[in-house]
DRENTI-321774 format. One record per residue: residue in three letters; x, z, y of N, C-alpha, C in turn; residue number from 1. Coordinates in steps of 0.02 Angstrom, whole numbers, plus 32768, in hexadecimal, padded with zeros to 4 digits. Each point is the difference from the previous one (the first is absolute). Layout:
REM residues N
r type:ALA; nX:X; nZ:Z; nY:Y; caX:X; caZ:Z; caY:Y; cX:X; cZ:Z; cY:Y; seq:NUM
...
END
This chain:
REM residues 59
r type:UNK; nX:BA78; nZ:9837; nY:B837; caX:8008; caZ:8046; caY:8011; cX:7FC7; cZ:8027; cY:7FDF; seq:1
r type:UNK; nX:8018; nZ:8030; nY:7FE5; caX:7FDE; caZ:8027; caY:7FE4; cX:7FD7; cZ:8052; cY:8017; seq:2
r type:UNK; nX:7FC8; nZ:8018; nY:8001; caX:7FEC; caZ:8029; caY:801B; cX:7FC2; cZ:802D; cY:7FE0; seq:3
r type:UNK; nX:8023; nZ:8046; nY:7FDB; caX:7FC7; caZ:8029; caY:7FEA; cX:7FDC; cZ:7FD9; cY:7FB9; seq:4
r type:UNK; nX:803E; nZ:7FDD; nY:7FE9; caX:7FDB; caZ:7FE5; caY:7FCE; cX:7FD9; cZ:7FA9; cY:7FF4; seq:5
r type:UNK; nX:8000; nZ:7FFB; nY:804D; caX:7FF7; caZ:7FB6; caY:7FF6; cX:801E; cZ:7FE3; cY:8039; seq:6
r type:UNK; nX:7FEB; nZ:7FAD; nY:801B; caX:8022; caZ:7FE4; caY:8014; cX:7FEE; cZ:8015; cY:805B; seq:7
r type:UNK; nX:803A; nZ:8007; nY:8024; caX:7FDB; caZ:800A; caY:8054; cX:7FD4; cZ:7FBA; cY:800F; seq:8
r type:UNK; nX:800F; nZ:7FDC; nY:7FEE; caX:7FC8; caZ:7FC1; caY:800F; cX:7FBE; cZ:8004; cY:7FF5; seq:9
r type:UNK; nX:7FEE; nZ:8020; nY:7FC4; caX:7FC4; caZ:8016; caY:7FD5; cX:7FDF; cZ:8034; cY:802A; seq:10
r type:UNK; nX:8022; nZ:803B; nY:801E; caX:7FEB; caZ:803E; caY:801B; cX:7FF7; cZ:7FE4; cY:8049; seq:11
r type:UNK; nX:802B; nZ:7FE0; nY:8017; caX:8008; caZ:800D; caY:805F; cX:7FDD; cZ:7FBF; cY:801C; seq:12
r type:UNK; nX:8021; nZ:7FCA; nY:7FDE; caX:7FE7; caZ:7FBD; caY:800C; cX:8063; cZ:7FE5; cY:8012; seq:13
r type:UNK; nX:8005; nZ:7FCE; nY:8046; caX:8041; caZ:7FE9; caY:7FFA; cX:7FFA; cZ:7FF2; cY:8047; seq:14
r type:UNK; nX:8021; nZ:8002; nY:802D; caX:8009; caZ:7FCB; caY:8042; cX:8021; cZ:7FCD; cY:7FF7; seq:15
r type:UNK; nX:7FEA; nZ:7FCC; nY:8039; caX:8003; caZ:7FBF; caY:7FE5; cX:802B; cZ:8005; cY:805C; seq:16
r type:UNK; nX:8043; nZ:7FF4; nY:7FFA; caX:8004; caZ:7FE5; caY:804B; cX:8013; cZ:7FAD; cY:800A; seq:17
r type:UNK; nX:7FD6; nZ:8005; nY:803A; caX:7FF6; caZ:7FA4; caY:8024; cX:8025; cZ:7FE7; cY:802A; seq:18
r type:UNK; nX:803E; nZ:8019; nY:8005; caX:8018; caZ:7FED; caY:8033; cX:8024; cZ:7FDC; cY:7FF1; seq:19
r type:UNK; nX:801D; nZ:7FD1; nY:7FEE; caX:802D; caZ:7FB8; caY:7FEE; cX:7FB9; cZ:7FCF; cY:8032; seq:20
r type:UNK; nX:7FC2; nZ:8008; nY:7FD5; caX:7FD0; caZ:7FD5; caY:8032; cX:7FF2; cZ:800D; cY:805C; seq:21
r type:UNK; nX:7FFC; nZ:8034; nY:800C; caX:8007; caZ:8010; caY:8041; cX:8041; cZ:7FF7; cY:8012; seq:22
r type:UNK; nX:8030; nZ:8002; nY:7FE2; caX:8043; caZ:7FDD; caY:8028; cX:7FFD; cZ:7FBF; cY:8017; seq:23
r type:UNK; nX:7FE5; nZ:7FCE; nY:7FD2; caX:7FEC; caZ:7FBB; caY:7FF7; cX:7FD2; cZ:7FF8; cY:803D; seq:24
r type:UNK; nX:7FB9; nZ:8017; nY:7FF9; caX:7FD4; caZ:7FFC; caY:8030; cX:800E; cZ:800F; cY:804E; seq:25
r type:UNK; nX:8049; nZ:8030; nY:8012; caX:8027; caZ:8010; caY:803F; cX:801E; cZ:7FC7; cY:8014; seq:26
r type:UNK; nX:8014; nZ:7FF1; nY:7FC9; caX:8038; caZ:7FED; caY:800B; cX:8043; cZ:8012; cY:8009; seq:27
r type:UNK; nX:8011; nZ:804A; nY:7FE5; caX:803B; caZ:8020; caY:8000; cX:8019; cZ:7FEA; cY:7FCB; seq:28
r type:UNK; nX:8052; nZ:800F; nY:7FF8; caX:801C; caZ:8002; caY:7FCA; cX:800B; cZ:8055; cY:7FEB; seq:29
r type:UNK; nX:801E; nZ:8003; nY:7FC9; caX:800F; caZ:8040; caY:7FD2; cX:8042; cZ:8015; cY:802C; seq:30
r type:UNK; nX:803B; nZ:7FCA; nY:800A; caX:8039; caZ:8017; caY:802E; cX:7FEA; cZ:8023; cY:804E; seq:31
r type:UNK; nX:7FBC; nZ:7FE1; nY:801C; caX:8006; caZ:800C; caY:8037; cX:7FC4; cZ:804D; cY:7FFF; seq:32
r type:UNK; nX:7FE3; nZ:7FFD; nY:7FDC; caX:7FD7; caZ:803F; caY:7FE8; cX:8031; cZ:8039; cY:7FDF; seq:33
r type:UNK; nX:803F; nZ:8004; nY:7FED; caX:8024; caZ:802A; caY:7FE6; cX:802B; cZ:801C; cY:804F; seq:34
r type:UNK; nX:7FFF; nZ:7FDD; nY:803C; caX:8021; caZ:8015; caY:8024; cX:7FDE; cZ:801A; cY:8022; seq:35
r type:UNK; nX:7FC1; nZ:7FE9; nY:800C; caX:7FB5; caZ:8032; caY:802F; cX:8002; cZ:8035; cY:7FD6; seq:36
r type:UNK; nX:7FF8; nZ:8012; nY:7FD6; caX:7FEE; caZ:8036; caY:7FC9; cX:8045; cZ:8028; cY:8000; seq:37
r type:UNK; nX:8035; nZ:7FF0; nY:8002; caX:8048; caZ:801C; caY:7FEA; cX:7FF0; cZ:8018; cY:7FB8; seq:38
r type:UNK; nX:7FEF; nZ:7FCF; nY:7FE5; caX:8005; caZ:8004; caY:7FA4; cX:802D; cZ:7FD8; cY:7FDA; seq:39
r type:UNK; nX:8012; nZ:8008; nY:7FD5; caX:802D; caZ:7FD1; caY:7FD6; cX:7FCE; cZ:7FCF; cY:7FF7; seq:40
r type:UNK; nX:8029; nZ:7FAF; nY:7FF8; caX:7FD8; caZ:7FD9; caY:7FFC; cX:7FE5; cZ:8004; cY:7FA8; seq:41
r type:UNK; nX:8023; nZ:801A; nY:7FD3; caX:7FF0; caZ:7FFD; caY:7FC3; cX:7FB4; cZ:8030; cY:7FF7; seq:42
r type:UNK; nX:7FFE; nZ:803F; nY:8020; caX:7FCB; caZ:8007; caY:801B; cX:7FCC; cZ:7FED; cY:7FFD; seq:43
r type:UNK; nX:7FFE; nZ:7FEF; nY:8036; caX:7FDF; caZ:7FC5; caY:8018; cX:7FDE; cZ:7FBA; cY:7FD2; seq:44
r type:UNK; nX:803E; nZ:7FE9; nY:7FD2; caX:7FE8; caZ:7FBF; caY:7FD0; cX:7FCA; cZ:8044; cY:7FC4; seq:45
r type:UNK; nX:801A; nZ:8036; nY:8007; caX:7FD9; caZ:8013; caY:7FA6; cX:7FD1; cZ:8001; cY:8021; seq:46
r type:UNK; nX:7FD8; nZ:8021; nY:8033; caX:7FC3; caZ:800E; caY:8032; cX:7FE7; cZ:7FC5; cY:7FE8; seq:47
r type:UNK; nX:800E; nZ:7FCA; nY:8015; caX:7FF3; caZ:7FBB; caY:7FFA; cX:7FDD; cZ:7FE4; cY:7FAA; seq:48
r type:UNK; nX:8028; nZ:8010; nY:7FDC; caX:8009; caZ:7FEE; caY:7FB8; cX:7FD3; cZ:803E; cY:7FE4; seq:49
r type:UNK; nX:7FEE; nZ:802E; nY:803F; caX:7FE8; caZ:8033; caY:7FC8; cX:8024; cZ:8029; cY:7FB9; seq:50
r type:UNK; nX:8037; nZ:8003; nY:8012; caX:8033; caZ:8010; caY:7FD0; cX:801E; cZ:8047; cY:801E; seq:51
r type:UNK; nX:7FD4; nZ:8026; nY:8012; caX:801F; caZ:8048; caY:8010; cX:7FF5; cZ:801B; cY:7FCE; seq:52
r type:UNK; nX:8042; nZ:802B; nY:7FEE; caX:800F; caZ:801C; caY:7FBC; cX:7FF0; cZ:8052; cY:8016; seq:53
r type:UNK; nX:7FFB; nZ:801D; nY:803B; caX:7FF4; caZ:8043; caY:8021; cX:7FC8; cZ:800A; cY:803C; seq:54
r type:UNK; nX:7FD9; nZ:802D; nY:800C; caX:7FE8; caZ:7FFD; caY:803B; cX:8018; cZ:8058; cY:8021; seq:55
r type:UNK; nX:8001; nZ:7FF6; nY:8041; caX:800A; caZ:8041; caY:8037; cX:7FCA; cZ:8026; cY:8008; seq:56
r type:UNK; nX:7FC3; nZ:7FFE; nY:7FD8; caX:7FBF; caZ:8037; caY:8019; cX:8017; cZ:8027; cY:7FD5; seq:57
r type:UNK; nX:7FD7; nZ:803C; nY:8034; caX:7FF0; caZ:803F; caY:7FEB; cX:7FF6; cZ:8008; cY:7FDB; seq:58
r type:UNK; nX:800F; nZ:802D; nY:7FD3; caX:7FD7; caZ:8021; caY:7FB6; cX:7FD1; cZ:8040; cY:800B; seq:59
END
């Protein structure tokens, strides 16, 4: 992704989310965390994988 000329990674930095390991360390699963949450479980796996292609903050 690109931003003002260079890369948003370069300018902002990146979040890193951990939660596939804190699922592990619960002991929850992703199915049973998608129904506490009422999220799609696919959701849920990118959270995991770190594979969110969008985020919901503010601009």
């Amino acid at each position: 992704m690109r931003c003002r000329g260079g890369n948003v990674e370069d300018d902002y930095g990146y979040l890193e989310i951990r939660l596939d390991g804190l699922l592990k360390e619960k002991g929850l699963s992703k199915n049973k965390l998608s129904h506490k949450a009422e999220m799609n479980w696919k959701q849920i796996d990118n959270y995991c994988t770190n594979s969110i292609t969008s985020t919901a903050l503010p601009k």
